[in-house]
N, C-alpha and C positions, 0 to 999 in steps of 0.2 A: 441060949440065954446068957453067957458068959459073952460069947461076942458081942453079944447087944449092948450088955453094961458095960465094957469095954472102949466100947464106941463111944455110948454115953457118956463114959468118963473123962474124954476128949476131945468132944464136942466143944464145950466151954474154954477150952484152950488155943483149942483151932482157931475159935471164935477171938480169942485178945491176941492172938496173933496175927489174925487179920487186919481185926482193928489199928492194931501198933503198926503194919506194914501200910495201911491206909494213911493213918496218921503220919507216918514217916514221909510216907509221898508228898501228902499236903503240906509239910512244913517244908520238904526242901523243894518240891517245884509249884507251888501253888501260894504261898502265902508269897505275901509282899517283897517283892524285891528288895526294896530298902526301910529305911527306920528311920529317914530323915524326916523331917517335917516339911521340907523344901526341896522340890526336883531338882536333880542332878543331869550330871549332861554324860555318857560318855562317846569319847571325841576316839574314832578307830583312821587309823592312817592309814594311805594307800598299800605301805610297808610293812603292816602291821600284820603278825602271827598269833594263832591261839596262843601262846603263850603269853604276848607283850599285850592280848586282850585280856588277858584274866590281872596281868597286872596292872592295870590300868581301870578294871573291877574292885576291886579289893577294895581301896579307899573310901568308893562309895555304893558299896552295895553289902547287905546283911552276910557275917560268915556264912549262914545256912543258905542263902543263895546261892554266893559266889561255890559251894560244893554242890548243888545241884544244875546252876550252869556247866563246872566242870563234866561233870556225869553227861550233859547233852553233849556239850560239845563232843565229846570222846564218843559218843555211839551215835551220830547223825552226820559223820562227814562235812560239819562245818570246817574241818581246815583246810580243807578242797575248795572252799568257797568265801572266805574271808571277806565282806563287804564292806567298804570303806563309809564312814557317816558321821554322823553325831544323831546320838539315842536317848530318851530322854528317861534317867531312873527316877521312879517315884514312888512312895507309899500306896500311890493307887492299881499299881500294875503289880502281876501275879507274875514270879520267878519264869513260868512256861510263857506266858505271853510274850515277855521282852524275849527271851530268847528265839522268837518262833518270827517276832520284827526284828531281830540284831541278823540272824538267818538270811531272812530274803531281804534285808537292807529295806526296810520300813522305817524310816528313820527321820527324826523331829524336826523341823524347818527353824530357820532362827528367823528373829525380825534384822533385818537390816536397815539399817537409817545410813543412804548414802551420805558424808563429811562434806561440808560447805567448805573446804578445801582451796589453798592458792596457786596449787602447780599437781599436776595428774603424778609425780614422784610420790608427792603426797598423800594423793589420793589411793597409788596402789599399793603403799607401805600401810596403811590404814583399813583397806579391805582385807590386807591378808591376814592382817592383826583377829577379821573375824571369819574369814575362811579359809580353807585350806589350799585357796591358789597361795601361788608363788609370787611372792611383789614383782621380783626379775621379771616374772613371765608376764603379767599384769604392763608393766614398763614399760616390755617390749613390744605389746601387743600396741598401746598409744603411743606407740613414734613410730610404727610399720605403716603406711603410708598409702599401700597396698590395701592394708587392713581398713582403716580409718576408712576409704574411699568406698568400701562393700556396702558401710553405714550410711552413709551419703554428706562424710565431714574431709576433714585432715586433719593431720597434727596438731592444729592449731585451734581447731574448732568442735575435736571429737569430744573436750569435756561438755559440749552444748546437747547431747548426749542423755548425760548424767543428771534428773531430776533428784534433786535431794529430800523423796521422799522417803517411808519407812516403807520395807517389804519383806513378803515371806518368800525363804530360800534354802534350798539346801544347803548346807556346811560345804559339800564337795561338789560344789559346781563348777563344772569347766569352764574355762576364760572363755572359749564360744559362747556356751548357751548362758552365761551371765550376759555377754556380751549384747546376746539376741535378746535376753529376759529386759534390759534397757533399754533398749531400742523400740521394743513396747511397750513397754510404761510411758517411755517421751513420746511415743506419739499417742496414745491414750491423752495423754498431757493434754498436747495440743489439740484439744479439743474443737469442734467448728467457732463457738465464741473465744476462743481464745485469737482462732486462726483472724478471725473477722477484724480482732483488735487491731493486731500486729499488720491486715493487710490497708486500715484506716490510714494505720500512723505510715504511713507506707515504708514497712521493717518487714525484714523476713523473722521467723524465729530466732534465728541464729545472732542476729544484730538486736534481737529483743534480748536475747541472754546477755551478749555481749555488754550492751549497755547496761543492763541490770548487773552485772558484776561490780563495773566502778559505782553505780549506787549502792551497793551491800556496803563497799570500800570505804567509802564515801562518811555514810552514817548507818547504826545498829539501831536508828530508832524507827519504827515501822511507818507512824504516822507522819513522819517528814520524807520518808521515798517518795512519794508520789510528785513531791515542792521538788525535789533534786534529781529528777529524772523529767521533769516537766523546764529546767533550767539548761541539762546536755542539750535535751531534745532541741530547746530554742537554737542553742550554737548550731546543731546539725543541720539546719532546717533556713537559718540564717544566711542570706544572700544581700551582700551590700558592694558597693565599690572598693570597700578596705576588704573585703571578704568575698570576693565574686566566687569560690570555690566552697565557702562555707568558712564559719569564724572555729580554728584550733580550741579542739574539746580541752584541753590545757587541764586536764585531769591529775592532779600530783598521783593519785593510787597507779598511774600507767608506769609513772617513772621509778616507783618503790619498784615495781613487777620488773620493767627491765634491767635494773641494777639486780634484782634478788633480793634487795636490801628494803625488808618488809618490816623492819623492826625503827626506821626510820621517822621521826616527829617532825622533822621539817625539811624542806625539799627547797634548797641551797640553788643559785642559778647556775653555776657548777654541774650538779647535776642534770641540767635541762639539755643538754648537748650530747648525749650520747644517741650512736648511730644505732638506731632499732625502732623498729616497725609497731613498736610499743609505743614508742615517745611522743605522744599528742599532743607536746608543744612543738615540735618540727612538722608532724602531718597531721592534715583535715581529714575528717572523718571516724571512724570507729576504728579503734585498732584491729588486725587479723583474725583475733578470737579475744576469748575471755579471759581476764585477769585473773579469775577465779571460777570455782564453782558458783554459781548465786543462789539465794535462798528463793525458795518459793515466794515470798514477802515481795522480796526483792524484783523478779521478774513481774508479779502482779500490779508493781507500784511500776512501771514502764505503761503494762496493757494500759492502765489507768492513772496515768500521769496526769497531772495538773495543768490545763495552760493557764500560762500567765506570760507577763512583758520581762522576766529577771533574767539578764545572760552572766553575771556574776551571782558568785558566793563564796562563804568565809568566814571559818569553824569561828561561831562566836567563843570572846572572851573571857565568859564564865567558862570555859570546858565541860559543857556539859552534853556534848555529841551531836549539837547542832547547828545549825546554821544563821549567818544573816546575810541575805539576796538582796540582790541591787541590779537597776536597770541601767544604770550609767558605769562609767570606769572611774567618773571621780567618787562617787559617794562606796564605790568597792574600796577606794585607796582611803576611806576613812577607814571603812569594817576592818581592814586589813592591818592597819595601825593597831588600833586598839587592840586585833587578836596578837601582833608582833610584840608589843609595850606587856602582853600580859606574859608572852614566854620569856622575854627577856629579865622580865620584875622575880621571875621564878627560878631560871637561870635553865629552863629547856633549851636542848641545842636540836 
Protein backbone atom coordinates (compact mmCIF):
# COMPACT_ATOMS: atom_id res chain seq x y z
CA UNK A 1 0.00 0.00 0.00
CA UNK A 2 2.91 2.43 0.69
CA UNK A 3 4.55 1.39 -2.56
CA UNK A 4 1.49 2.21 -4.23
CA UNK A 5 1.26 5.73 -2.99
CA UNK A 6 4.65 6.16 -3.50
CA UNK A 7 4.19 5.54 -6.98
CA UNK A 8 1.40 7.69 -7.00
CA UNK A 9 3.11 10.27 -5.78
CA UNK A 10 5.37 10.37 -8.78
CA UNK A 11 3.34 9.72 -11.39
CA UNK A 12 2.50 13.46 -11.83
CA UNK A 13 6.11 14.42 -11.96
CA UNK A 14 7.14 11.67 -14.29
CA UNK A 15 4.33 13.03 -16.18
CA UNK A 16 5.87 17.21 -16.32
CA UNK A 17 8.98 15.72 -16.92
CA UNK A 18 7.88 14.13 -19.89
CA UNK A 19 6.11 16.76 -20.94
CA UNK A 20 9.14 19.43 -20.42
CA UNK A 21 11.43 16.76 -22.37
CA UNK A 22 8.68 16.72 -25.05
CA UNK A 23 8.48 20.31 -25.08
CA UNK A 24 12.19 20.62 -25.06
CA UNK A 25 12.28 18.51 -28.39
CA UNK A 26 9.74 20.54 -30.07
CA UNK A 27 11.21 23.82 -29.44
CA UNK A 28 14.76 22.91 -30.48
CA UNK A 29 14.05 20.46 -33.42
CA UNK A 30 10.71 20.86 -34.46
CA UNK A 31 9.55 24.52 -34.28
CA UNK A 32 10.65 26.92 -37.05
CA UNK A 33 13.83 27.19 -38.11
CA UNK A 34 13.89 30.85 -38.27
CA UNK A 35 11.73 34.08 -37.27
CA UNK A 36 12.27 36.01 -40.25
CA UNK A 37 9.27 36.84 -42.03
CA UNK A 38 11.25 36.34 -45.30
CA UNK A 39 13.23 33.16 -46.49
CA UNK A 40 16.64 33.18 -46.19
CA UNK A 41 19.18 31.30 -48.22
CA UNK A 42 22.06 29.49 -46.80
CA UNK A 43 24.87 29.27 -49.31
CA UNK A 44 27.36 26.06 -48.02
CA UNK A 45 30.74 26.02 -50.08
CA UNK A 46 32.48 23.25 -51.50
CA UNK A 47 35.12 23.95 -48.70
CA UNK A 48 32.91 24.36 -46.27
CA UNK A 49 33.10 22.41 -42.48
CA UNK A 50 30.62 21.80 -39.72
CA UNK A 51 31.81 24.49 -38.20
CA UNK A 52 32.04 27.38 -40.98
CA UNK A 53 28.31 25.80 -41.42
CA UNK A 54 27.01 26.67 -38.26
CA UNK A 55 28.65 29.87 -38.78
CA UNK A 56 27.26 30.95 -41.52
CA UNK A 57 23.69 29.59 -39.43
CA UNK A 58 23.72 31.82 -36.97
CA UNK A 59 22.88 35.02 -38.70
CA UNK A 60 19.90 33.72 -40.02
CA UNK A 61 18.46 30.98 -38.19
CA UNK A 62 16.54 31.15 -34.47
CA UNK A 63 19.23 30.58 -31.40
CA UNK A 64 17.12 27.53 -30.37
CA UNK A 65 17.67 26.10 -33.84
CA UNK A 66 21.00 26.77 -34.58
CA UNK A 67 21.58 24.55 -30.93
CA UNK A 68 19.43 21.81 -32.09
CA UNK A 69 21.12 21.65 -35.58
CA UNK A 70 24.31 21.65 -33.49
CA UNK A 71 22.95 18.43 -31.40
CA UNK A 72 22.22 16.74 -35.23
CA UNK A 73 25.08 17.52 -36.53
CA UNK A 74 27.27 16.04 -33.78
CA UNK A 75 25.16 12.69 -33.49
CA UNK A 76 24.47 11.88 -37.36
CA UNK A 77 27.80 12.06 -39.01
CA UNK A 78 27.07 15.00 -41.10
CA UNK A 79 30.78 15.98 -41.13
CA UNK A 80 31.48 12.95 -43.07
CA UNK A 81 29.26 14.15 -45.44
CA UNK A 82 29.24 17.94 -45.81
CA UNK A 83 26.96 18.84 -49.05
CA UNK A 84 27.65 21.87 -50.87
CA UNK A 85 24.21 23.99 -51.86
CA UNK A 86 22.19 26.83 -51.24
CA UNK A 87 19.07 25.89 -48.68
CA UNK A 88 16.41 27.74 -48.32
CA UNK A 89 15.61 28.97 -44.30
CA UNK A 90 12.11 29.95 -43.55
CA UNK A 91 9.42 30.26 -40.97
CA UNK A 92 7.70 27.59 -42.62
CA UNK A 93 10.20 24.60 -42.25
CA UNK A 94 10.59 22.76 -38.99
CA UNK A 95 14.48 22.78 -37.40
CA UNK A 96 14.48 18.66 -38.23
CA UNK A 97 13.24 19.09 -41.60
CA UNK A 98 15.95 21.60 -42.94
CA UNK A 99 18.41 19.50 -41.39
CA UNK A 100 17.41 16.15 -42.79
CA UNK A 101 17.55 18.57 -46.68
CA UNK A 102 21.08 20.30 -45.54
CA UNK A 103 21.96 16.22 -44.83
CA UNK A 104 21.28 14.72 -48.18
CA UNK A 105 21.93 18.12 -49.93
CA UNK A 106 18.00 18.71 -50.85
CA UNK A 107 18.75 22.11 -51.65
CA UNK A 108 16.63 25.27 -53.05
CA UNK A 109 17.07 25.98 -56.90
CA UNK A 110 17.53 29.89 -57.71
CA UNK A 111 15.92 31.47 -60.64
CA UNK A 112 18.40 32.49 -62.95
CA UNK A 113 17.93 35.24 -65.66
CA UNK A 114 20.75 34.69 -68.14
CA UNK A 115 22.47 38.81 -68.66
CA UNK A 116 21.99 40.29 -72.19
CA UNK A 117 25.60 40.77 -72.02
CA UNK A 118 28.43 42.27 -74.62
CA UNK A 119 31.40 39.93 -74.40
CA UNK A 120 31.14 36.16 -72.64
CA UNK A 121 33.99 37.85 -69.82
CA UNK A 122 31.02 39.55 -68.98
CA UNK A 123 28.87 37.11 -68.97
CA UNK A 124 31.03 34.73 -66.87
CA UNK A 125 31.88 37.35 -64.22
CA UNK A 126 28.14 37.78 -63.82
CA UNK A 127 27.03 34.12 -63.51
CA UNK A 128 29.44 33.57 -60.81
CA UNK A 129 28.11 36.71 -59.18
CA UNK A 130 24.97 33.94 -58.80
CA UNK A 131 26.68 30.76 -58.55
CA UNK A 132 29.14 29.07 -57.22
CA UNK A 133 31.21 28.41 -60.52
CA UNK A 134 34.31 30.18 -60.88
CA UNK A 135 34.29 33.09 -63.61
CA UNK A 136 38.01 31.89 -64.46
CA UNK A 137 36.65 28.55 -65.09
CA UNK A 138 33.45 29.80 -66.84
CA UNK A 139 36.12 32.06 -69.22
CA UNK A 140 38.03 29.29 -69.94
CA UNK A 141 35.46 27.03 -70.71
CA UNK A 142 34.22 29.90 -73.70
CA UNK A 143 37.48 30.28 -75.50
CA UNK A 144 38.32 26.24 -75.28
CA UNK A 145 37.62 25.68 -78.67
CA UNK A 146 37.55 22.04 -78.07
CA UNK A 147 34.77 22.76 -75.84
CA UNK A 148 32.76 25.18 -77.81
CA UNK A 149 32.91 22.60 -80.81
CA UNK A 150 30.99 19.53 -78.39
CA UNK A 151 28.14 22.25 -78.56
CA UNK A 152 28.05 22.55 -82.16
CA UNK A 153 29.54 26.52 -82.02
CA UNK A 154 33.26 28.34 -81.49
CA UNK A 155 34.44 30.87 -79.66
CA UNK A 156 32.94 33.18 -81.39
CA UNK A 157 29.48 31.77 -81.80
CA UNK A 158 29.10 29.80 -78.33
CA UNK A 159 27.25 33.02 -76.78
CA UNK A 160 24.43 31.79 -79.64
CA UNK A 161 24.20 29.36 -76.93
CA UNK A 162 22.87 31.32 -74.28
CA UNK A 163 18.95 32.27 -74.48
CA UNK A 164 18.40 34.94 -72.04
CA UNK A 165 15.83 33.47 -70.40
CA UNK A 166 15.00 33.10 -66.59
CA UNK A 167 15.71 29.43 -65.16
CA UNK A 168 15.65 27.11 -62.14
CA UNK A 169 19.23 25.83 -61.04
CA UNK A 170 21.12 24.69 -58.66
CA UNK A 171 23.50 27.30 -56.83
CA UNK A 172 26.37 24.49 -57.35
CA UNK A 173 26.14 23.47 -60.79
CA UNK A 174 29.18 22.35 -62.63
CA UNK A 175 30.30 24.34 -65.79
CA UNK A 176 29.30 20.94 -67.56
CA UNK A 177 25.98 20.45 -66.69
CA UNK A 178 25.12 24.23 -66.77
CA UNK A 179 26.72 23.93 -69.87
CA UNK A 180 24.37 21.03 -71.05
CA UNK A 181 21.26 22.58 -69.02
CA UNK A 182 21.88 25.51 -72.02
CA UNK A 183 22.26 23.74 -74.55
CA UNK A 184 18.54 22.62 -73.79
CA UNK A 185 16.78 25.36 -73.23
CA UNK A 186 18.37 26.67 -76.85
CA UNK A 187 17.21 24.13 -78.47
CA UNK A 188 13.85 24.00 -76.76
CA UNK A 189 14.09 27.57 -78.03
CA UNK A 190 14.38 26.78 -81.44
CA UNK A 191 11.31 25.49 -81.72
CA UNK A 192 10.00 23.98 -85.18
CA UNK A 193 8.17 27.66 -85.85
CA UNK A 194 10.93 29.34 -84.94
CA UNK A 195 13.22 26.77 -87.08
CA UNK A 196 10.59 27.42 -90.12
CA UNK A 197 11.24 31.39 -89.73
CA UNK A 198 14.93 31.36 -89.75
CA UNK A 199 14.94 28.70 -92.74
CA UNK A 200 12.21 31.42 -94.90
CA UNK A 201 14.69 34.20 -94.37
CA UNK A 202 17.24 31.83 -95.48
CA UNK A 203 19.37 32.28 -91.85
CA UNK A 204 20.63 29.67 -89.70
CA UNK A 205 19.91 30.32 -86.02
CA UNK A 206 23.14 31.44 -85.40
CA UNK A 207 23.09 34.35 -88.16
CA UNK A 208 19.45 35.05 -86.58
CA UNK A 209 21.21 35.65 -83.23
CA UNK A 210 23.92 37.23 -84.72
CA UNK A 211 21.96 39.73 -86.51
CA UNK A 212 19.61 40.37 -83.66
CA UNK A 213 22.42 41.28 -81.53
CA UNK A 214 23.24 44.56 -83.56
CA UNK A 215 19.54 45.12 -83.46
CA UNK A 216 19.35 44.93 -79.55
CA UNK A 217 22.52 47.51 -80.18
CA UNK A 218 20.98 49.30 -82.44
CA UNK A 219 17.63 50.32 -80.44
CA UNK A 220 16.00 49.26 -76.85
CA UNK A 221 12.77 50.04 -78.24
CA UNK A 222 10.92 46.70 -78.91
CA UNK A 223 8.39 47.97 -81.46
CA UNK A 224 10.93 49.39 -83.85
CA UNK A 225 13.22 45.84 -84.00
CA UNK A 226 11.31 44.37 -86.42
CA UNK A 227 11.76 48.16 -88.98
CA UNK A 228 15.81 47.71 -88.18
CA UNK A 229 16.17 44.18 -88.63
CA UNK A 230 13.92 44.28 -91.67
CA UNK A 231 16.59 47.33 -93.06
CA UNK A 232 20.16 44.84 -92.24
CA UNK A 233 18.20 42.16 -93.69
CA UNK A 234 17.60 44.30 -97.00
CA UNK A 235 21.76 45.12 -97.16
CA UNK A 236 22.22 41.24 -96.68
CA UNK A 237 20.03 40.22 -99.23
CA UNK A 238 21.03 43.18 -101.63
CA UNK A 239 22.67 42.46 -104.88
CA UNK A 240 23.48 45.30 -107.32
CA UNK A 241 26.50 46.15 -109.54
CA UNK A 242 27.93 48.56 -106.83
CA UNK A 243 27.15 45.58 -104.44
CA UNK A 244 27.47 42.25 -106.52
CA UNK A 245 28.67 40.51 -102.96
CA UNK A 246 25.95 42.27 -101.04
CA UNK A 247 25.81 46.04 -99.77
CA UNK A 248 28.48 46.37 -96.12
CA UNK A 249 26.03 45.97 -93.06
CA UNK A 250 28.02 49.37 -92.10
CA UNK A 251 26.63 48.59 -88.57
CA UNK A 252 28.42 51.35 -86.14
CA UNK A 253 27.48 48.79 -82.87
CA UNK A 254 30.15 46.22 -84.84
CA UNK A 255 32.93 48.82 -84.56
CA UNK A 256 32.11 49.82 -80.69
CA UNK A 257 32.55 45.71 -80.37
CA UNK A 258 35.86 45.59 -82.00
CA UNK A 259 37.53 48.68 -80.41
CA UNK A 260 35.94 47.39 -76.94
CA UNK A 261 35.04 50.95 -76.82
CA UNK A 262 31.26 50.38 -75.90
CA UNK A 263 30.86 53.45 -74.15
CA UNK A 264 31.25 55.37 -77.48
CA UNK A 265 28.32 58.13 -78.91
CA UNK A 266 29.80 58.55 -82.13
CA UNK A 267 31.80 56.34 -84.50
CA UNK A 268 34.54 58.88 -86.09
CA UNK A 269 35.85 57.63 -89.81
CA UNK A 270 38.97 56.99 -87.98
CA UNK A 271 37.56 54.37 -86.33
CA UNK A 272 36.23 52.51 -89.52
CA UNK A 273 39.56 51.14 -90.43
CA UNK A 274 40.50 48.74 -88.03
CA UNK A 275 41.64 45.12 -89.09
CA UNK A 276 38.86 42.76 -87.53
CA UNK A 277 36.36 40.53 -88.59
CA UNK A 278 33.90 42.71 -86.68
CA UNK A 279 34.16 45.68 -88.74
CA UNK A 280 31.11 45.71 -91.24
CA UNK A 281 32.25 48.54 -92.98
CA UNK A 282 35.43 46.69 -94.43
CA UNK A 283 33.43 43.14 -94.83
CA UNK A 284 29.92 41.99 -96.31
CA UNK A 285 27.97 39.94 -94.52
CA UNK A 286 27.27 39.14 -90.72
CA UNK A 287 30.17 39.28 -88.68
CA UNK A 288 31.71 35.84 -87.16
CA UNK A 289 29.39 35.74 -84.15
CA UNK A 290 27.49 38.04 -82.05
CA UNK A 291 28.17 41.49 -80.67
CA UNK A 292 26.39 40.42 -77.79
CA UNK A 293 24.14 38.34 -75.97
CA UNK A 294 20.58 39.42 -77.69
CA UNK A 295 17.29 39.71 -76.11
CA UNK A 296 14.52 37.43 -76.82
CA UNK A 297 12.65 40.77 -78.35
CA UNK A 298 15.53 41.09 -80.08
CA UNK A 299 15.89 37.68 -81.90
CA UNK A 300 11.97 37.73 -82.37
CA UNK A 301 12.07 40.95 -84.21
CA UNK A 302 14.73 39.12 -86.94
CA UNK A 303 11.96 35.82 -87.02
CA UNK A 304 9.52 38.61 -87.77
CA UNK A 305 11.19 41.44 -89.51
CA UNK A 306 9.42 43.94 -91.56
CA UNK A 307 10.01 43.98 -95.29
CA UNK A 308 10.15 47.14 -96.74
CA UNK A 309 12.42 49.12 -99.51
CA UNK A 310 14.88 51.23 -96.57
CA UNK A 311 18.67 50.23 -96.68
CA UNK A 312 19.61 53.29 -94.64
CA UNK A 313 18.93 54.53 -91.09
CA UNK A 314 19.79 57.28 -88.48
CA UNK A 315 19.30 57.70 -84.76
CA UNK A 316 16.81 60.46 -85.22
CA UNK A 317 17.39 63.95 -83.70
CA UNK A 318 15.08 64.21 -80.96
CA UNK A 319 17.24 61.25 -79.11
CA UNK A 320 14.80 59.38 -78.40
CA UNK A 321 16.14 55.72 -79.50
CA UNK A 322 14.90 55.70 -82.68
CA UNK A 323 15.12 55.93 -85.92
CA UNK A 324 14.64 57.56 -89.38
CA UNK A 325 14.93 55.02 -92.61
CA UNK A 326 15.58 56.11 -95.96
CA UNK A 327 15.70 54.28 -99.29
CA UNK A 328 18.15 56.52 -101.18
CA UNK A 329 21.67 57.69 -99.92
CA UNK A 330 20.81 61.24 -100.57
CA UNK A 331 17.64 61.56 -98.37
CA UNK A 332 19.96 59.32 -95.42
CA UNK A 333 22.65 62.49 -95.97
CA UNK A 334 19.67 64.78 -94.93
CA UNK A 335 18.60 62.36 -91.56
CA UNK A 336 22.11 62.30 -90.98
CA UNK A 337 22.70 66.12 -90.86
CA UNK A 338 20.02 67.02 -88.79
CA UNK A 339 21.02 63.98 -86.29
CA UNK A 340 24.99 65.55 -86.63
CA UNK A 341 23.70 69.47 -86.21
CA UNK A 342 21.73 68.05 -83.00
CA UNK A 343 25.18 66.45 -81.27
CA UNK A 344 27.16 69.17 -82.34
CA UNK A 345 24.24 72.03 -81.07
CA UNK A 346 24.76 69.86 -77.65
CA UNK A 347 28.38 69.41 -77.78
CA UNK A 348 28.38 65.29 -77.87
CA UNK A 349 31.54 63.95 -79.22
Amino acid sequence: MIELKFKQKYIPLTIVCMLLLIGMGYFYFFSSVSDAEEPRYLYVDADDNVDSVVVKLKPICSKHAVSGLCLLMNHSGYSENVRSGRYEVSNQIGTFSFFRRLKNGNQTPLHLTIPSVRTMDRLAAELSRRLMLDSAALATAFTDEELCRKYGYDTLTIACMFIPNTYDVYWNVSVEKFLNRMQTESNRFWNNERKAKAEALMLTPVQVITLASIVDEETANDKEKPMVAGMYYNRLTLRTKEYPQGMPLQADPTIKFAWKQFELKRIYNKLLFIDSPFNTYRNTGLPPGPIRIPTVSGIDAVLNLVHHHYIYMCAKEDLSGTHNFAATYQEHLQNAKRYTDMLNKRGIQ
